[in-house]
Structures are given as structure tokens and as C-alpha cells.
C-alpha positions as MATLAB code, in Angstrom:
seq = 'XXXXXXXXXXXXXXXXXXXXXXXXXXXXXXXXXXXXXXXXXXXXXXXXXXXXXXXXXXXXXXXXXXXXXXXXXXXXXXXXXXXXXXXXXXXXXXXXXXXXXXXXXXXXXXXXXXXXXXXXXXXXXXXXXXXXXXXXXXXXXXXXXXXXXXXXXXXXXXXXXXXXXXXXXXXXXXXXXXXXXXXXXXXXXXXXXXXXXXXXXXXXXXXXXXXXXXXXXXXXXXXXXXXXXXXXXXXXXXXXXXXXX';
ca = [
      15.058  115.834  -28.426;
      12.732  115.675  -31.390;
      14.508  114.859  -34.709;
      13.334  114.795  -38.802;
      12.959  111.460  -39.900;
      16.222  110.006  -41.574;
      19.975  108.858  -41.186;
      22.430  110.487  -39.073;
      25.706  110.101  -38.313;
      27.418  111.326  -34.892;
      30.478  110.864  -32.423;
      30.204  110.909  -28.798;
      32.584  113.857  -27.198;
      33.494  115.826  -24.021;
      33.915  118.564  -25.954;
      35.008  119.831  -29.273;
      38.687  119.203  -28.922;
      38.112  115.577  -27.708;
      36.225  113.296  -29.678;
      35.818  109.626  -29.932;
      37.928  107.971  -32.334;
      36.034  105.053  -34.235;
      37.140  101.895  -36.123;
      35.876  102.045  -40.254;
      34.181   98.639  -41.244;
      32.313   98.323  -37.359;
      29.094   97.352  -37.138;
      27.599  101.110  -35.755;
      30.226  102.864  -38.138;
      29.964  104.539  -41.265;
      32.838  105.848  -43.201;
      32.816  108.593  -46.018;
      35.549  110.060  -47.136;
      38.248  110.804  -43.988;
      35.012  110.815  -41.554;
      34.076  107.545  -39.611;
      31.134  108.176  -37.567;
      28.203  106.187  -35.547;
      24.951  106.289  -37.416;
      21.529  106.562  -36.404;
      18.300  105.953  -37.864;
      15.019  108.196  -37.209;
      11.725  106.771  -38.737;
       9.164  108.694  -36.220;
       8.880  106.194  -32.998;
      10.743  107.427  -29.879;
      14.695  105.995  -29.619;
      16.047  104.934  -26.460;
      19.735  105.046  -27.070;
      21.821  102.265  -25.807;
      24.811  103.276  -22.571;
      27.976  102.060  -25.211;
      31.874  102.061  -24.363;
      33.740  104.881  -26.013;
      35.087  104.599  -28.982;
      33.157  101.174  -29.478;
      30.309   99.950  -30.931;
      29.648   97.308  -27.769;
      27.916   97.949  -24.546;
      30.113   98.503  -21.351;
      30.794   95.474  -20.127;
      30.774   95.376  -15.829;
      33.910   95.776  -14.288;
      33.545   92.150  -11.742;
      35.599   90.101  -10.873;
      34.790   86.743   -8.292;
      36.022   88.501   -5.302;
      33.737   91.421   -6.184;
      30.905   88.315   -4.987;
      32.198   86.356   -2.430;
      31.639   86.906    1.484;
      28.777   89.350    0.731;
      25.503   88.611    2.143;
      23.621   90.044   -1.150;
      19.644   90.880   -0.741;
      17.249   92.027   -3.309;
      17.108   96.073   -2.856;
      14.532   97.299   -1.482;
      13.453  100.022   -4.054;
      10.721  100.288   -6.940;
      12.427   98.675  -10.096;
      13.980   95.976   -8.133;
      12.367   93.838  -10.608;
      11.213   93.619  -13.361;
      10.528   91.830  -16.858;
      10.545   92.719  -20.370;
      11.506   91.458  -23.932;
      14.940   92.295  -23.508;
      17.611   92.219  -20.641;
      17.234   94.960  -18.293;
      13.884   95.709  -19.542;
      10.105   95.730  -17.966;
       7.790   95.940  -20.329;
       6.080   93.711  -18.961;
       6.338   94.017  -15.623;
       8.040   96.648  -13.122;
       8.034   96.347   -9.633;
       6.329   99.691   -7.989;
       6.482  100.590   -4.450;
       3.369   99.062   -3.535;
       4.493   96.042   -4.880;
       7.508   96.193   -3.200;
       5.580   96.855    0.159;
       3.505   93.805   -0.199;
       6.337   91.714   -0.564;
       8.196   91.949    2.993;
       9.659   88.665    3.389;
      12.181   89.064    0.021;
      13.463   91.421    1.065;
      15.468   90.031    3.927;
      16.689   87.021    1.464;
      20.358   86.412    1.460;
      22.344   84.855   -1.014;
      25.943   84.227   -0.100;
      29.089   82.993   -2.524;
      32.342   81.776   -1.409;
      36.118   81.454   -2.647;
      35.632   77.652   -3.515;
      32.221   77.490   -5.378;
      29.994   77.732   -2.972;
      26.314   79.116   -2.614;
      23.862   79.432   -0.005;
      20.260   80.938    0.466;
      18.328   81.684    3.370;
      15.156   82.866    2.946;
      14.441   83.865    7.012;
      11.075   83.293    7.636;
       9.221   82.980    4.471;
       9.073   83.399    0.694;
       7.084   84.957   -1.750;
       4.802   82.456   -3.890;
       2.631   83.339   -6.187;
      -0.667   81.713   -7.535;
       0.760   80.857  -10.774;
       3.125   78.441   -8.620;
       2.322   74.568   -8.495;
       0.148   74.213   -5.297;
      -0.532   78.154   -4.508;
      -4.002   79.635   -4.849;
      -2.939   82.834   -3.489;
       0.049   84.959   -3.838;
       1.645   86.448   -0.965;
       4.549   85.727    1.843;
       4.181   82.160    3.242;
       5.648   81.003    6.544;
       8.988   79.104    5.588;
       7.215   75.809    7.531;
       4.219   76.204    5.398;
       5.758   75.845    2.030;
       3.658   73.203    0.229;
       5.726   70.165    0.023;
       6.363   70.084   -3.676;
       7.769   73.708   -3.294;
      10.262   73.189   -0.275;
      13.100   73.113   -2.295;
      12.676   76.708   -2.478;
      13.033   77.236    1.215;
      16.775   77.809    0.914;
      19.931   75.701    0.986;
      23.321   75.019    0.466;
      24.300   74.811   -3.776;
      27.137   75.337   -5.971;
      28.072   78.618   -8.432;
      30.578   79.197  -10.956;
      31.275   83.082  -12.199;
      32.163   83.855  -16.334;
      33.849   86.954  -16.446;
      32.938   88.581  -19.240;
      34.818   89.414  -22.659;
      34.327   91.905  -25.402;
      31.303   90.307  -27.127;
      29.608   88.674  -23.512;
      28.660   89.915  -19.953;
      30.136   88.634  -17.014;
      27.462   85.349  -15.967;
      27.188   83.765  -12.818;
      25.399   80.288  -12.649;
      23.987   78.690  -10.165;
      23.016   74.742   -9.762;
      21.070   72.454   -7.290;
      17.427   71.805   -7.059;
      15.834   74.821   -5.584;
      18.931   77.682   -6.695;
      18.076   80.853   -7.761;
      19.271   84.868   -7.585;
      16.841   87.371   -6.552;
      13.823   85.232   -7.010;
      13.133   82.139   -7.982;
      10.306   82.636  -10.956;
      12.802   83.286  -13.646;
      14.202   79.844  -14.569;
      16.341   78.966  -17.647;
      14.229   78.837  -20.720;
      11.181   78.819  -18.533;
       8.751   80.919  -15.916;
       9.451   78.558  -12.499;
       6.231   77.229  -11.837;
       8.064   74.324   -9.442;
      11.955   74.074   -8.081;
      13.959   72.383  -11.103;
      16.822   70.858  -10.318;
      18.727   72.485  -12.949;
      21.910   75.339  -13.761;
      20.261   78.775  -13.881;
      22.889   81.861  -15.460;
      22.350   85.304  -14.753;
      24.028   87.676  -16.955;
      25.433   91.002  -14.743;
      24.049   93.986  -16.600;
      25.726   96.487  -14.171;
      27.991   96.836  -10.894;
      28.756   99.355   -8.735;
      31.549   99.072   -6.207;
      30.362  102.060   -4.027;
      31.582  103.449   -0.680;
      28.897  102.215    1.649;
      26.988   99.627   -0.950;
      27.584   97.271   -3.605;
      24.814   97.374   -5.944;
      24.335   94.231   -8.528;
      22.063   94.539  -11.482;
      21.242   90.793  -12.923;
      18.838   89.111  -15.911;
      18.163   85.788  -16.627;
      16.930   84.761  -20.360;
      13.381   83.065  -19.893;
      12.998   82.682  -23.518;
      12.403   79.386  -25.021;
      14.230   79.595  -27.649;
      17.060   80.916  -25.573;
      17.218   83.530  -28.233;
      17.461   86.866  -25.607;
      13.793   88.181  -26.310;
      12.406   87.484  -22.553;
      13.778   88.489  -19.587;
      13.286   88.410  -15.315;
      15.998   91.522  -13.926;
      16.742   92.002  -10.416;
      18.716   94.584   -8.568;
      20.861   93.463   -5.495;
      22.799   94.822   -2.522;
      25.130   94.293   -0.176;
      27.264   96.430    2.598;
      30.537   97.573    1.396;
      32.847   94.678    4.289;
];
């Protein structure tokens, strides 16, 4: 849709006799006269508008609870997108997995990453792992052989950790963190405050930007902040999946 340059205002609806009703004095409001509406600015570059809750200015928050994770064996989902980074969460500006990428990758793919009911969280990584020459000790990136993990780097090779699950609230996504030396979701390069050059034996929280609780899959989209400053502006997104039990 190509739009003049300028401020709009606007209400989401089904149709003409049902129509949001929004809140005058919230942040994506403006109110003149007996009319409250959502505004919009247009100053020529393209607008990607935001998926929002109706009648509210914040973003749908995921409807998880703990149970929705626990006794799934979860895997990475084998599809183009499945990650990918950007200057935002859910973005990939920077970088989007494409199906040859996603080809050359084999042995993520049948990663598993397992919560229970009492805090529990396991990897196994089968038969290898994905490193990448970036890593500590790596020249070349590709799948290694799980016994052929450079030493430093073995922490990565699976293992038993802990989690704890945030659900989320009207200002906050749902979270789930993860803790022990070598715990990740997805995969392991996107570290708290930091691109995972080594295994850190740190807490690492993923934010869950969407969840579908579908008839044959369950499909999990995460991001972890990699910023710094902790301030939101670099991401690392994965999409998982498990079998509906």
C-alpha cells in the first residue's frame, strides 16, 4: 500500500460494525474530540507494521505455559528462517538462514533439547555439532564428529543443566533461562550480552516471540539479546519443533 507522507490515525476492525475500542492517554493513541484512534506516521521509507493485541497498544504476548515445554524432545526446524539475526528480536538483518544453509548444516538438526516438571534440562547433540571458524580452536566451519570437539569446546557436546520458565505479563514475553557451562537453545553462538566464541558457564534467557500449539506440531519461536548493553538492539532467533505427545 503506498501512502502520502504524514500522520494518520486508524482502528483495527472485522468490519464496519465491529471496531476496536481503544484506551485515550495510551502510548499508540490519539484522542480528538469523541474519537480515540492508533496513529501512524508516513515520512517516505517502507513501514513494517508491528502483529499488536486488539484493542491494545502491546504486542501479543504467547499463550505458554511450563507444561506447554516439558516432556517434548524440541529440535531446531528444519526450514529456511530457522535462524536468524538482526537488530531487533525476531529480526535478520543480518543474517537469515536459507536453504542451502540449512542443507549444509545436517547435524543441528537432529539436536534435542528436553525440559522437565522439576527444572530440569538436557541436550544431546547425536553425533556432532555445528562449529564455526569464528569459535575458539576452529579454522573451519562445518559439522564436527561429537569425539572430535576440540577440548576447550566440549562443554558444548551436550549435557544435563537446569531451566527456569517466566511467564510473561502485559509489558514482558514469556523467558525461559537456561544455566550450566555449555547450555544453550537452538544453538549455542548467541550467548547473553555476547556472540559465544567458547562455552560460558553462565544463565542464558530466551525470550518466546511466538507459540503454536498445533495438531500434529508444536512450533517455538525464541531470541536471545546479544547486545552489550543489554539494551534489545541485537538479536540470535531460532524456530523450534516438537511432535504434538
Amino acid at each position: 500500500m503506498t501512502l502520502a507522507n504524514g500522520d494518520y490515525e486508524f482502528k483495527f476492525a472485522t468490519d464496519v460494525n465491529d471496531q476496536e475500542t481503544l484506551t485515550e492517554g495510551s502510548d499508540c493513541t490519539l484522542t480528538t474530540d469523541i474519537y480515540t484512534n492508533r496513529t501512524l506516521a508516513v515520512s517516505g521509507a517502507s513501514i513494517i507494521y508491528g502483529v499488536v493485541c486488539w484493542e491494545s497498544c502491546l504486542d501479543c504476548l504467547p499463550n505458554v505455559i511450563t507444561s506447554d515445554l516439558v516432556g517434548k524432545d524440541w529440535t531446531l526446524w528444519e526450514r529456511p528462517g530457522v535462524i536468524a539475526v538482526g537488530p531487533g528480536i525476531g529480526r535478520g538483518d543480518y543474517f537469515t538462514a536459507d536453504q542451502a544453509w540449512v542443507d549444509g548444516a545436517p547435524c543441528l538438526f537432529d539436536d534435542t533439547f528436553t525440559f522437565d516438571d522439576t527444572g530440569g534440562f538436557v541436550i544431546n547433540v547425536g553425533d556432532g555439532v555445528l562449529l564455526e571458524n569464528s569459535m575458539d580452536s576452529v579454522s573451519t566451519s562445518g559439522c564436527v564428529a561429537v569425539g572430535d570437539i576440540p577440548n576447550n569446546l566440549t562443554a558444548w557436546g551436550g549435557g544435563a543443566f537446569t531451566y527456569t520458565f517466566e511467564e510473561g505479563s502485559e509489558t514482558s514475553l514469556p523467558t525461559i533461562s537456561v544455566t550450566g557451562n555449555g547450555a544453550y537453545i537452538g544453538f549455542f553462538k548467541g550467548g547473553a550480552g555476547t556472540e559465544q566464541t567458547s562455552p560460558i558457564d553462565t544463565t542464558i534467557t530466551y525470550e518466546i516471540i511466538n507459540f503454536y500449539d498445533g495438531p500434529i506440531n508444536n512450533r517455538m519461536h525464541i531470541g536471545v539479546d546479544y547486545s552489550a548493553a543489554g539494551d534489545g538492539s541485537a538479536y540470535w532467533n531460532y524456530w523450534l519443533t516438537s511432535p504434538v505427545q
